[in-house]
Biopython code that builds the backbone (N, CA, C, O; Angstrom):
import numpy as np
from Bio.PDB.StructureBuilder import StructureBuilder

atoms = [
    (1, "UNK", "N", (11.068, 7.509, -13.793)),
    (1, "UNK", "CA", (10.159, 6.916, -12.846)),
    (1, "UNK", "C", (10.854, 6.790, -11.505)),
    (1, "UNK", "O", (11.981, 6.296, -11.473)),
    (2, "UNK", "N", (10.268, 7.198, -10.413)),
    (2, "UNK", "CA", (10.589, 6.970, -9.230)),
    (2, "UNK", "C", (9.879, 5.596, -8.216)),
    (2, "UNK", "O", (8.716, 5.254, -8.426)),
    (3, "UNK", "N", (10.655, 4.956, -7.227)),
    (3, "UNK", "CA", (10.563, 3.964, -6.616)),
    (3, "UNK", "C", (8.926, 4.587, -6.025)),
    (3, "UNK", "O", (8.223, 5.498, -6.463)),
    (4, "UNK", "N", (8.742, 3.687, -4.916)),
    (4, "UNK", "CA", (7.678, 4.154, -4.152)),
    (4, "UNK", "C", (7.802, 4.924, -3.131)),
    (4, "UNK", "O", (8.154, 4.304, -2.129)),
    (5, "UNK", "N", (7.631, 6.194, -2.961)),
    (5, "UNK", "CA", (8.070, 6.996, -2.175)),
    (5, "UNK", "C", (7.456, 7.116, -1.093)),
    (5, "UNK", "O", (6.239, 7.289, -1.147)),
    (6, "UNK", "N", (8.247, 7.047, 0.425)),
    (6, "UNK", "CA", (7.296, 7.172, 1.613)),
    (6, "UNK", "C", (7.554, 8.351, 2.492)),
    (6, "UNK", "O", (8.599, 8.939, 2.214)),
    (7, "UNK", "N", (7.230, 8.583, 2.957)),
    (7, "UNK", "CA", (7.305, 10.063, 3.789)),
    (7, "UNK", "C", (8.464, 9.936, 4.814)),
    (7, "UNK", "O", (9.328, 10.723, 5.201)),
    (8, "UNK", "N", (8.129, 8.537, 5.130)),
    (8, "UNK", "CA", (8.562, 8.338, 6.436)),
    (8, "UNK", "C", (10.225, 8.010, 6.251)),
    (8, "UNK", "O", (10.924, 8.118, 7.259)),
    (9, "UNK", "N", (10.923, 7.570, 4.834)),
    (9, "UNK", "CA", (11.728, 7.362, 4.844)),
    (9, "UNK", "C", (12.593, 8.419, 4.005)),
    (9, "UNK", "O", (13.811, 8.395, 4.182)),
    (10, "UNK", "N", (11.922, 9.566, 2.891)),
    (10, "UNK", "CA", (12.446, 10.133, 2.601)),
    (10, "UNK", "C", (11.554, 11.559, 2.983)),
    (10, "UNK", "O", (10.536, 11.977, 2.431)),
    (11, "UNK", "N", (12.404, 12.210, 4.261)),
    (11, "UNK", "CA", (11.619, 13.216, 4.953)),
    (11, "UNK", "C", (11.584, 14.921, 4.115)),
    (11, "UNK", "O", (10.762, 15.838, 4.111)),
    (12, "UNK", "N", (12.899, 14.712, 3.489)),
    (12, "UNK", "CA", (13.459, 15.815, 3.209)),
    (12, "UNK", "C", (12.307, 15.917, 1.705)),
    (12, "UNK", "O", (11.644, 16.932, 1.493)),
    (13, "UNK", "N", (12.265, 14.912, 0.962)),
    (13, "UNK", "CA", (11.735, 14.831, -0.039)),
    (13, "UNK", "C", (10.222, 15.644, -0.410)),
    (13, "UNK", "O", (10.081, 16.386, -1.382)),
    (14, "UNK", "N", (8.888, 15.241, 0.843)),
    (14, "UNK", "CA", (8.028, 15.196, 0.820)),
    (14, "UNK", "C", (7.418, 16.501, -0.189)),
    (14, "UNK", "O", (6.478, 16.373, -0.973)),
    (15, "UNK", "N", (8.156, 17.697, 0.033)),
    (15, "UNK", "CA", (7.541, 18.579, -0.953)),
    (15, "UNK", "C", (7.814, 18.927, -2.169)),
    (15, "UNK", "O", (7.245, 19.816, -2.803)),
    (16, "UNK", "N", (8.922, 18.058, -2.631)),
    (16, "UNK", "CA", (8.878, 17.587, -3.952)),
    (16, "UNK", "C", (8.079, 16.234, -4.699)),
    (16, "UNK", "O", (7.749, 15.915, -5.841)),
    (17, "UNK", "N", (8.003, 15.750, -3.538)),
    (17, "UNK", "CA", (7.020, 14.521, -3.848)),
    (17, "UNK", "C", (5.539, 15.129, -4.546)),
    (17, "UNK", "O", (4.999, 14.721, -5.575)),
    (18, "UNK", "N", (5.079, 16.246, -3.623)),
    (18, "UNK", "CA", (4.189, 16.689, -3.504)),
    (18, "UNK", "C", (3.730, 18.015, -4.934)),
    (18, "UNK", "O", (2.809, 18.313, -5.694)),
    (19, "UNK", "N", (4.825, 18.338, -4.635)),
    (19, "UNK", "CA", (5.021, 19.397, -6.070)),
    (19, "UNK", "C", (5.067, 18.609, -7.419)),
    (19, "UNK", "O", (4.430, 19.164, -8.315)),
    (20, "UNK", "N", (5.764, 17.276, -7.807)),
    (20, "UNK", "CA", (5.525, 16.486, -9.057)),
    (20, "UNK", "C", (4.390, 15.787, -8.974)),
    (20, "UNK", "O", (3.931, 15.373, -10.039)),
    (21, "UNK", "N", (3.733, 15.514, -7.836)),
    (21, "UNK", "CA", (1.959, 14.775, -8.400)),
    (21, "UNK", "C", (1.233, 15.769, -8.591)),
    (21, "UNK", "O", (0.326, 15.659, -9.415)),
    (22, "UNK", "N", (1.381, 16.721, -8.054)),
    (22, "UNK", "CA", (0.737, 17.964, -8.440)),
    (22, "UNK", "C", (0.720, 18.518, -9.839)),
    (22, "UNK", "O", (-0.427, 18.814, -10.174)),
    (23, "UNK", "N", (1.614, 18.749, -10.750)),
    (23, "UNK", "CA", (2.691, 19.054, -11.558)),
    (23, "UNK", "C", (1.748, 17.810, -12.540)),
    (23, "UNK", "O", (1.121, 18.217, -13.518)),
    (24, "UNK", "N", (1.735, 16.924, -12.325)),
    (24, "UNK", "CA", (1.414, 15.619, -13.054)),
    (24, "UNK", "C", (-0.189, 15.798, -13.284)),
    (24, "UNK", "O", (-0.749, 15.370, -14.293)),
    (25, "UNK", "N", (-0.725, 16.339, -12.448)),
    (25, "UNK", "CA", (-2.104, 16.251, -12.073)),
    (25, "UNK", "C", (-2.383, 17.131, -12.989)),
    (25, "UNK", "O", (-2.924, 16.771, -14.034)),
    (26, "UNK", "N", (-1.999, 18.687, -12.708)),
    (26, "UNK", "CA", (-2.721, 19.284, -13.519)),
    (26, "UNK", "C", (-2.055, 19.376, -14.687)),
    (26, "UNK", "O", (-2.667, 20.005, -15.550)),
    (27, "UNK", "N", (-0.586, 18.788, -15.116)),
    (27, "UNK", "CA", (-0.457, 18.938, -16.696)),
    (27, "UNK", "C", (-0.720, 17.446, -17.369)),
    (27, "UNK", "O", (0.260, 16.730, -17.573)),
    (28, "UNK", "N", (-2.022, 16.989, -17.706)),
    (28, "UNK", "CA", (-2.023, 15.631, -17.721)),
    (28, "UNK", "C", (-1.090, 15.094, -19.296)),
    (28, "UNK", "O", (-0.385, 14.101, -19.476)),
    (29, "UNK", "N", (-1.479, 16.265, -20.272)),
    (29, "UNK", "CA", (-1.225, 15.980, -21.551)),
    (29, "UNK", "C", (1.091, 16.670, -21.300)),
    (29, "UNK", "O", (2.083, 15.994, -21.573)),
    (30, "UNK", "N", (1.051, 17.910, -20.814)),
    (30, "UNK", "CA", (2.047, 18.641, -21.373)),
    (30, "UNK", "C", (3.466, 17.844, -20.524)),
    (30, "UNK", "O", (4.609, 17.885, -20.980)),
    (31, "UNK", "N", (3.025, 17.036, -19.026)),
    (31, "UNK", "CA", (4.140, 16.074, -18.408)),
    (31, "UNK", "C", (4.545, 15.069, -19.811)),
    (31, "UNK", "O", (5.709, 14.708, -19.636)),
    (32, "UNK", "N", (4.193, 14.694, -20.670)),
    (32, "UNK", "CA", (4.830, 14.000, -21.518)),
    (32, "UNK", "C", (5.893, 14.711, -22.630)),
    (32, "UNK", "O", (6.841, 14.260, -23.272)),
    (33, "UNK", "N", (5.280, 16.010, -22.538)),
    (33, "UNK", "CA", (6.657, 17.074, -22.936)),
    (33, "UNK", "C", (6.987, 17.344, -22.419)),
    (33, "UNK", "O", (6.975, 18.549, -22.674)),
    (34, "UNK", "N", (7.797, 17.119, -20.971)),
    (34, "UNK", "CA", (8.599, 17.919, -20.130)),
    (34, "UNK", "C", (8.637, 18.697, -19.374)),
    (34, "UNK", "O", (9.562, 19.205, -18.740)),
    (35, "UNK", "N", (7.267, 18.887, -19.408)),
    (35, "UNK", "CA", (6.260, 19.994, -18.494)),
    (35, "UNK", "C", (7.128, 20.123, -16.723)),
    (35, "UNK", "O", (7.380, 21.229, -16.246)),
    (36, "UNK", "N", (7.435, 18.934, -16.052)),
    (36, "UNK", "CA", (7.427, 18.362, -15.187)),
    (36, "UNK", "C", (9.379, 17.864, -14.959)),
    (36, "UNK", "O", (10.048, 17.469, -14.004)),
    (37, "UNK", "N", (9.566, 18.065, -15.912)),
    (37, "UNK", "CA", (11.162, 17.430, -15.784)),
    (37, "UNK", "C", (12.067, 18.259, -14.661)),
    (37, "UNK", "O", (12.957, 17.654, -14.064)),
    (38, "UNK", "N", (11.892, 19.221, -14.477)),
    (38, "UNK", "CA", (12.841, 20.280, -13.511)),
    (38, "UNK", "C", (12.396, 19.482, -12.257)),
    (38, "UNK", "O", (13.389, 19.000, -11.711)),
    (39, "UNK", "N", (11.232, 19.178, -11.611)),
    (39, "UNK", "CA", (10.767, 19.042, -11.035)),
    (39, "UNK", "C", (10.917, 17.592, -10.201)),
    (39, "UNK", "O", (10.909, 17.430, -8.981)),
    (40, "UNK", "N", (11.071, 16.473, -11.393)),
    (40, "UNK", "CA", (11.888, 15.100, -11.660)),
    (40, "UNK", "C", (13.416, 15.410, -11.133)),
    (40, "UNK", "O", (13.996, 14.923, -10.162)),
    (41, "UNK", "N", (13.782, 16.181, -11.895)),
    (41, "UNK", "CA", (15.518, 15.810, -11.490)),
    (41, "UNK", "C", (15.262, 16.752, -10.507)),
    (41, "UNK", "O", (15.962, 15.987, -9.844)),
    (42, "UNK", "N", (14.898, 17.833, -9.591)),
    (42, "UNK", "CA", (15.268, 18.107, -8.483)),
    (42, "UNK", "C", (14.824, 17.029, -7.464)),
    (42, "UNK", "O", (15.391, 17.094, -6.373)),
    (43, "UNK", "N", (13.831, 15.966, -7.647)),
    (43, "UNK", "CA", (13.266, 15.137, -6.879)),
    (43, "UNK", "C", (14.428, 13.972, -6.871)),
    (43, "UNK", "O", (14.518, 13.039, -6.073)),
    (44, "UNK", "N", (15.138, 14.226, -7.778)),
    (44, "UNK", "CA", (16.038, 12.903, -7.954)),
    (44, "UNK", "C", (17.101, 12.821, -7.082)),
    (44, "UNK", "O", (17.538, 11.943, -6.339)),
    (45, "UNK", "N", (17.500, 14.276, -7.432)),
    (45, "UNK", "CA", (18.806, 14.762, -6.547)),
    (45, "UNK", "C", (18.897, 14.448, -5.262)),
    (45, "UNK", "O", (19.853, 13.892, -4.721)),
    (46, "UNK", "N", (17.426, 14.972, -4.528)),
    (46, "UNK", "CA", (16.741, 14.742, -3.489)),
    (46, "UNK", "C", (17.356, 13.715, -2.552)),
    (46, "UNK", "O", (18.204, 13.590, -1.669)),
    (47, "UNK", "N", (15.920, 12.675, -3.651)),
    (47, "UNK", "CA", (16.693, 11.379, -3.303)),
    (47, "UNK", "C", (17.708, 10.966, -3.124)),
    (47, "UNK", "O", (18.049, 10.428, -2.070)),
    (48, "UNK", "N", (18.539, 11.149, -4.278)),
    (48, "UNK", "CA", (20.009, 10.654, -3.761)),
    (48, "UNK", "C", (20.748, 11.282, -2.703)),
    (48, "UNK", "O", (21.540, 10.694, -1.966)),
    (49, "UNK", "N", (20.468, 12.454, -2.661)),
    (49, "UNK", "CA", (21.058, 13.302, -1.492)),
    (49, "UNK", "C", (20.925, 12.082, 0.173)),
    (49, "UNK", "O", (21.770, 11.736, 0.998)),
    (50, "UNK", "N", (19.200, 11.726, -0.012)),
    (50, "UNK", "CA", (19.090, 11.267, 1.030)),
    (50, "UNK", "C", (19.431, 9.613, 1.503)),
    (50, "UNK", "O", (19.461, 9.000, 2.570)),
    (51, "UNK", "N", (19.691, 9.258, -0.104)),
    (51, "UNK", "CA", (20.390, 7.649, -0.218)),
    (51, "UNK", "C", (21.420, 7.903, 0.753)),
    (51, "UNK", "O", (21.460, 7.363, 1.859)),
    (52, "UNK", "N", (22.627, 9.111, 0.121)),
    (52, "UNK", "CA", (23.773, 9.213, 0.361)),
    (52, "UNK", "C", (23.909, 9.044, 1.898)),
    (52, "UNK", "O", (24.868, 8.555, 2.494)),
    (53, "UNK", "N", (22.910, 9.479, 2.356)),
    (53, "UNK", "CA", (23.082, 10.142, 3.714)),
    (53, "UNK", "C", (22.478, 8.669, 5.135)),
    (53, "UNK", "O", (22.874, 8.307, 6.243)),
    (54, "UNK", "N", (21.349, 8.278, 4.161)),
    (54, "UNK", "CA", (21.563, 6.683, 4.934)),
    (54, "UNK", "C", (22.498, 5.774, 4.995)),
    (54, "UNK", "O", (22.826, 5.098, 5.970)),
    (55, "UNK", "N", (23.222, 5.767, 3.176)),
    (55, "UNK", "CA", (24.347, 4.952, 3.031)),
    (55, "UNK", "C", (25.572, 5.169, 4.087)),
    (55, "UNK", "O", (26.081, 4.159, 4.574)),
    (56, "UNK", "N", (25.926, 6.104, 4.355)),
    (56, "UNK", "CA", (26.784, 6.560, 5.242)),
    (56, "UNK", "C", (26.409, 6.268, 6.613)),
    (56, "UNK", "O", (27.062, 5.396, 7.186)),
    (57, "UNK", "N", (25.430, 6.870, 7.261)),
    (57, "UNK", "CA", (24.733, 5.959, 8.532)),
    (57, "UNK", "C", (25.285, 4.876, 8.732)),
    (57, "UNK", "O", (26.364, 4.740, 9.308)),
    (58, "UNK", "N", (24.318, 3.635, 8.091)),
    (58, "UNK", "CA", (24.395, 2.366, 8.026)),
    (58, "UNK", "C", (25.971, 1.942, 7.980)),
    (58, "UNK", "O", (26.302, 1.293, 8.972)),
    (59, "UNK", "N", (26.810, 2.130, 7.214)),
    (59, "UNK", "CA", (28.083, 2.077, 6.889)),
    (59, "UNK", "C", (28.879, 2.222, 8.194)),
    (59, "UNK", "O", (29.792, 1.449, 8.484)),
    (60, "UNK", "N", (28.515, 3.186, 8.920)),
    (60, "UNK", "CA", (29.180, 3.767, 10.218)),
    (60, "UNK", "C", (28.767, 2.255, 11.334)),
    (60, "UNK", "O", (29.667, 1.473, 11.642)),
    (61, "UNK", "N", (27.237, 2.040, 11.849)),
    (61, "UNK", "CA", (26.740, 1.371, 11.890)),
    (61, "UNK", "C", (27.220, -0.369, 11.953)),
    (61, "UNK", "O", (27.520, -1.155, 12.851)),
    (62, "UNK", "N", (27.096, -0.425, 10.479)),
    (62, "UNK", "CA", (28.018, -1.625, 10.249)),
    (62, "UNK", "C", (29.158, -1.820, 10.641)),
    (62, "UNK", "O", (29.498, -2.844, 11.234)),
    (63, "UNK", "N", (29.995, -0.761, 10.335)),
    (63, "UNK", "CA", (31.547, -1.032, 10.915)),
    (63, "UNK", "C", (31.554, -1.028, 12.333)),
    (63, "UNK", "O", (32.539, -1.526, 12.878)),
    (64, "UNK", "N", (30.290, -0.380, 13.313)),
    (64, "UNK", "CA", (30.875, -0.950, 14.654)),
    (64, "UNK", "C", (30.306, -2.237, 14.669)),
    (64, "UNK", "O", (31.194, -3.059, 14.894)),
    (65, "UNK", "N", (28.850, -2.928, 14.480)),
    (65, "UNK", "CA", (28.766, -4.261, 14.715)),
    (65, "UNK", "C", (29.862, -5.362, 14.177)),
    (65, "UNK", "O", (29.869, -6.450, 14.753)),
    (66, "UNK", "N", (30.837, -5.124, 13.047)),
    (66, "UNK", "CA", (31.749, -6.007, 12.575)),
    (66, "UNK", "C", (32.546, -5.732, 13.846)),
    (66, "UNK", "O", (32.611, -6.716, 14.583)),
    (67, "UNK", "N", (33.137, -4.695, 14.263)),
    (67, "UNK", "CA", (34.357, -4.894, 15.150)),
    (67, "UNK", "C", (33.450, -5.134, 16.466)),
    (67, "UNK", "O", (34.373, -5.325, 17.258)),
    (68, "UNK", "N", (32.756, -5.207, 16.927)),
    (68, "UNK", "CA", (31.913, -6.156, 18.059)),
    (68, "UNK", "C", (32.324, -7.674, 17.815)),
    (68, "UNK", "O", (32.835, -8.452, 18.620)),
    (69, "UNK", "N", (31.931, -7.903, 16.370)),
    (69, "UNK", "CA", (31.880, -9.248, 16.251)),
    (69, "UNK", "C", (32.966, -9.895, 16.346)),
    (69, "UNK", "O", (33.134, -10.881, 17.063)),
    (70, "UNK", "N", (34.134, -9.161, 15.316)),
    (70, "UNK", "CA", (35.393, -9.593, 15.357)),
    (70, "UNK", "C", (35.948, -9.511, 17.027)),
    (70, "UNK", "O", (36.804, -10.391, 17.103)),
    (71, "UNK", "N", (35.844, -8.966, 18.103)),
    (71, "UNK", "CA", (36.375, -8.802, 18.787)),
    (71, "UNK", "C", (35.888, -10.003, 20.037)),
    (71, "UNK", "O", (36.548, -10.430, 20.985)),
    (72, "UNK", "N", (34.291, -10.374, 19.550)),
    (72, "UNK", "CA", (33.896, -11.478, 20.214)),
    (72, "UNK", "C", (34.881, -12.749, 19.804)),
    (72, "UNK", "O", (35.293, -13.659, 20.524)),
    (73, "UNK", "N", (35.088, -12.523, 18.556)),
    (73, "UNK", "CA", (35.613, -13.354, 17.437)),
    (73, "UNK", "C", (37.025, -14.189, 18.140)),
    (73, "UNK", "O", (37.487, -15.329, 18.196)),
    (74, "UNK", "N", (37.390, -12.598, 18.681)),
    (74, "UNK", "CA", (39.165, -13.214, 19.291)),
    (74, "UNK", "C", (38.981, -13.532, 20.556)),
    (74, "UNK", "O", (39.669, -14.464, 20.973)),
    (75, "UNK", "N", (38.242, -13.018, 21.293)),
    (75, "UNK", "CA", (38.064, -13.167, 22.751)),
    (75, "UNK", "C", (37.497, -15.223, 22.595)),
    (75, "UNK", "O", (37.938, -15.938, 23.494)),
    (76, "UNK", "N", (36.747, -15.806, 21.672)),
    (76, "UNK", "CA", (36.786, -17.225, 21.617)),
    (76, "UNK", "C", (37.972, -18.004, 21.024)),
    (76, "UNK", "O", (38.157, -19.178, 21.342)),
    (77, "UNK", "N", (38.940, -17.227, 19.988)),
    (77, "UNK", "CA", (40.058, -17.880, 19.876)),
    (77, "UNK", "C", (41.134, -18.020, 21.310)),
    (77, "UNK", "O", (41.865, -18.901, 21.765)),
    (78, "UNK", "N", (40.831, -16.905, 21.618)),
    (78, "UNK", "CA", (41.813, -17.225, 23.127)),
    (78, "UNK", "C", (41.305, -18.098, 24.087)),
    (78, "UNK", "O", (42.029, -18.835, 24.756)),
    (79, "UNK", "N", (39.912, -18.040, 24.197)),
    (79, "UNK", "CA", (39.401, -19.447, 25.129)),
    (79, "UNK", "C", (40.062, -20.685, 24.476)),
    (79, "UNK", "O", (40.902, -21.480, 24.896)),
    (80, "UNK", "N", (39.522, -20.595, 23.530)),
    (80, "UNK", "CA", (39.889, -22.169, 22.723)),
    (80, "UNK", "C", (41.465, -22.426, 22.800)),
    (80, "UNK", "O", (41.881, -23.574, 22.956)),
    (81, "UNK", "N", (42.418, -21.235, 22.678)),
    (81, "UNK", "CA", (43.876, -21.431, 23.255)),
    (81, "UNK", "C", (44.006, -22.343, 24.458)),
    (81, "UNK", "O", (44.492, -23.474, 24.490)),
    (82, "UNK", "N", (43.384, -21.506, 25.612)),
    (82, "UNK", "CA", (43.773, -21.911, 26.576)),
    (82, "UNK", "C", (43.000, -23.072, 26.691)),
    (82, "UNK", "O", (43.611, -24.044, 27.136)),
    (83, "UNK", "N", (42.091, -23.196, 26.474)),
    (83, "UNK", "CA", (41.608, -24.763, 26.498)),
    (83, "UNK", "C", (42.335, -25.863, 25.933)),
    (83, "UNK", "O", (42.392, -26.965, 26.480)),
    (84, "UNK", "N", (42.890, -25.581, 24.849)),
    (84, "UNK", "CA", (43.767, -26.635, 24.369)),
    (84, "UNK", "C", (45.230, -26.500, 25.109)),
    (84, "UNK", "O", (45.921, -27.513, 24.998)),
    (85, "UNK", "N", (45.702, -25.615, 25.710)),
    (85, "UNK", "CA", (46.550, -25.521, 26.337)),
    (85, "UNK", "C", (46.865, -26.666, 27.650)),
    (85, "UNK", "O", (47.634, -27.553, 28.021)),
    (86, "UNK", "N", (45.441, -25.768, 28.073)),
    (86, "UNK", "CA", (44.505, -26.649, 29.055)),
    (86, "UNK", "C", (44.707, -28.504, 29.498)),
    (86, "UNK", "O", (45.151, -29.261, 30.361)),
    (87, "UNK", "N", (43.905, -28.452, 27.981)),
    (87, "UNK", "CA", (44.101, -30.262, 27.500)),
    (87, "UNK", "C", (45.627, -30.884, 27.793)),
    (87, "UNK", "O", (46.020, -31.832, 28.473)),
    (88, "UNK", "N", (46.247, -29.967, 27.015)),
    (88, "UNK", "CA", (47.720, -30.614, 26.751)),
    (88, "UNK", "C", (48.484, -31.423, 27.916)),
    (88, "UNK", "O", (48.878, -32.589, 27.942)),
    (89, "UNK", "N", (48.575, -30.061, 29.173)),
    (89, "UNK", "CA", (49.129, -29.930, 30.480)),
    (89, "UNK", "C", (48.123, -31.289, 30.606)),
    (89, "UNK", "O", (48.736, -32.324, 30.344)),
    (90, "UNK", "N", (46.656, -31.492, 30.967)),
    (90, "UNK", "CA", (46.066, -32.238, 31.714)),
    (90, "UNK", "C", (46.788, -34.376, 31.295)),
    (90, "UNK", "O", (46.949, -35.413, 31.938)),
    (91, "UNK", "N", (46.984, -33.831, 29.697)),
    (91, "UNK", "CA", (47.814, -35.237, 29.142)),
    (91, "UNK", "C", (49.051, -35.820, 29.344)),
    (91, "UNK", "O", (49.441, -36.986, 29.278)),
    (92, "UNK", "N", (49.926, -34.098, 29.768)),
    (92, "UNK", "CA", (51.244, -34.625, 30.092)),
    (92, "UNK", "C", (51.424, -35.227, 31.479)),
    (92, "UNK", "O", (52.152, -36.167, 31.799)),
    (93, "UNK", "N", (50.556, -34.441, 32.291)),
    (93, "UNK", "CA", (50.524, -34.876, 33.999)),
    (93, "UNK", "C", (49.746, -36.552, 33.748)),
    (93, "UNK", "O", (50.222, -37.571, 34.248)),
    (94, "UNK", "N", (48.794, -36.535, 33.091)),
    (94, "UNK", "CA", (48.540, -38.059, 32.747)),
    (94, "UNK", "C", (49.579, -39.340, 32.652)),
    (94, "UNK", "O", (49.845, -40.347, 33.309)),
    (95, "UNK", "N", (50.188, -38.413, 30.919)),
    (95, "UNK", "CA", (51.231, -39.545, 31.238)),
    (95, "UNK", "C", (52.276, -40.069, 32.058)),
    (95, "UNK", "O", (52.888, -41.133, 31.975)),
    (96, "UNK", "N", (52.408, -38.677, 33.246)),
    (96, "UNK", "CA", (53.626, -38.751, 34.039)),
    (96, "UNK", "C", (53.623, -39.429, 35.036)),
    (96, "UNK", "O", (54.524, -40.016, 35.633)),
    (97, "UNK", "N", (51.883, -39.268, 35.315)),
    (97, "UNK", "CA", (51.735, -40.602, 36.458)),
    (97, "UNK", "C", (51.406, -41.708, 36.484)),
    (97, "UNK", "O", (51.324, -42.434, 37.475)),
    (98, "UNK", "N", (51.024, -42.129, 34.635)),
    (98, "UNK", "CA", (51.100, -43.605, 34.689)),
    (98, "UNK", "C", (52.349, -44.609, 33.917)),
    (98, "UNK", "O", (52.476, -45.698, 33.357)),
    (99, "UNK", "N", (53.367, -43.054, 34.448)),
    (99, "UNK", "CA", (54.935, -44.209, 33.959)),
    (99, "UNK", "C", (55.694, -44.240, 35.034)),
    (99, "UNK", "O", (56.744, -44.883, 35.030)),
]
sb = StructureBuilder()
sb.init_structure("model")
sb.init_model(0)
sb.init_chain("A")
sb.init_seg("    ")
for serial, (resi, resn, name, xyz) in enumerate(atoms, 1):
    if name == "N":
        sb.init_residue(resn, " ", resi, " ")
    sb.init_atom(name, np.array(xyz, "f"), 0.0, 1.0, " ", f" {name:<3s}", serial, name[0])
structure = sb.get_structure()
């Protein structure tokens, strides 16, 4: 059994999509013997071919928004450095002028 198949997301697919309802249609009785199986696993392959090929996308994808993030990530640890840096200096000049 296959998921719900959309055109729009598996492009490459469509004329195997098209060839197993077909396939299904007119062998109503003989698809339960196998009539139809070549037809299944080339549709499968398909698919996965085209999993593979989003998975990889996305993956690419992902790894630049992480190093965006991470890089926002350090650019606020260094504020927060110097801010506490910041603080420190502003406490020592404090205490220096009220001794």
């Amino acid at each position: 059994m296959h998921p719900a198949l959309a055109d729009h997301i598996n492009p490459g697919c469509v004329d195997l999509v098209e060839r197993l309802m077909t396939c299904h249609t007119e062998n109503s009785w003989a698809r339960f013997f196998g009539k139809c199986n070549a037809l299944s696993e080339a549709l499968n392959r398909c698919l996965g071919d085209e999993f593979e090929v989003r998975r990889k996308k996305q993956l690419v994808e992902a790894r630049t928004r992480r190093s965006q993030v991470e890089a926002k990530w350090a650019e606020q640890r260094e504020d927060d450095r110097q801010h506490e840096e910041f603080e420190r200096q502003q406490q020592k000049r404090k205490a220096a002028a009220d001794s």
